[in-house]
N, C-alpha and C positions, 0 to 999 in steps of 0.2 A: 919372688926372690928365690935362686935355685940354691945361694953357700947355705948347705947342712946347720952348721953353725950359727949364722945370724937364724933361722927356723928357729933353734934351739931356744936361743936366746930369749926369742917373741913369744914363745910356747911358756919357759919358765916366768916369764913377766904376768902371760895370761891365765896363770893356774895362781900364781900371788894375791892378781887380782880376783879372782873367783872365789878366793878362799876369804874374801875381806880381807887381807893382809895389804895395805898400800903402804910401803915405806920408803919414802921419797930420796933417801940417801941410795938404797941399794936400787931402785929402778935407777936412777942416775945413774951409776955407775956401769949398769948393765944397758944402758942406755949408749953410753961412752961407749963401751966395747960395742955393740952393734953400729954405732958411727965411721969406727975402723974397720970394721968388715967390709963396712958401702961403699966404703970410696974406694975402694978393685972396681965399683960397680962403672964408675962415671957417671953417675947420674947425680945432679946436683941439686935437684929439689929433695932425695931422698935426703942424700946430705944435709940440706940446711934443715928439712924440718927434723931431723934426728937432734942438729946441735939447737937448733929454736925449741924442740920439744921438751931437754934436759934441761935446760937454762930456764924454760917455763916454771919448770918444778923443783928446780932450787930456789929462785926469787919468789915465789908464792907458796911454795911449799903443798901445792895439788896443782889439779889440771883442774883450767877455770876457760876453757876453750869449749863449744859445745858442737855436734856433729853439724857439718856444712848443711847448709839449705841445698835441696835437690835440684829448684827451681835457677836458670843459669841466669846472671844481671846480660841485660840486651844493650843497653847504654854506654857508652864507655864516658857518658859525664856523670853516670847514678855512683851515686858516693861508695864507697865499700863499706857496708857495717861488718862488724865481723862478730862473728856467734858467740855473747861471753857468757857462762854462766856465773851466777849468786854462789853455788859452792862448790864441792870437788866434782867434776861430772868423771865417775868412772867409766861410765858407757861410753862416751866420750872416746878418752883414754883408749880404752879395750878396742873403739873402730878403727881409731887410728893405728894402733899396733896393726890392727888385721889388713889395713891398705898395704902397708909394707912386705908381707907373704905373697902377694902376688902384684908385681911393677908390669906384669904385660897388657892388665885391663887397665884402658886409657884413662879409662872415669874412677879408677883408683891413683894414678898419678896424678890426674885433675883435683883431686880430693884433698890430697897432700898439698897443692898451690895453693887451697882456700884456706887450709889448716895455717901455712905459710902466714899468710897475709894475718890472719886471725890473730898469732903471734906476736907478730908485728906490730899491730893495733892494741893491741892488749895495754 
């Protein structure tokens, strides 16, 4: 992502989370404002998983999504599980911010599809 601003944004979220600070009102919020920044972007996986990732963390109150499996499903009849974690997964949390810094490595938008989907499942 090259807007100054959404950087900003994903910087102060990850210095929040570093510090042990998770407070699910203000990442939402700060979440919200990096959703308006993205869509100048047109990309619409960034999009949804920004408004799927706040909505995750208002209705559960953490991130209960856990980092995509590396390994790609070859099937397209293999069911989709999707990575839930038992409690808040901040590591989690913290990768998916960092997909969103940079949208030109493929396997980081690819990332954000699985995050997608995970959501959705949830």
């Amino acid at each position: 992502m090259e807007n100054r601003q959404a950087l900003k944004l994903i910087e102060k979220i990850q210095k929040e989370l570093f510090k042990d600070n998770f407070e699910v009102s203000e990442i939402v919020t700060d979440l919200k404002k990096l959703r308006e920044i993205t869509l100048e972007l047109n990309n619409p996986v960034v999009t949804k998983a920004l408004r799927l990732a706040y909505e995750h963390l208002e209705n559960n109150n953490g991130f209960f999504i856990g980092i995509p499996d590396d390994e790609p499903v070859d099937s397209k009849d293999a069911q989709v599980e999707a990575n839930i974690s038992e409690e808040n997964n901040i590591e989690s949390f913290n990768y998916f911010l960092s997909l969103l810094t940079d949208l030109d490595k493929k396997n980081n938008v690819l990332d954000l599809k699985e995050y997608n989907k995970a959501f959705l499942a949830y």
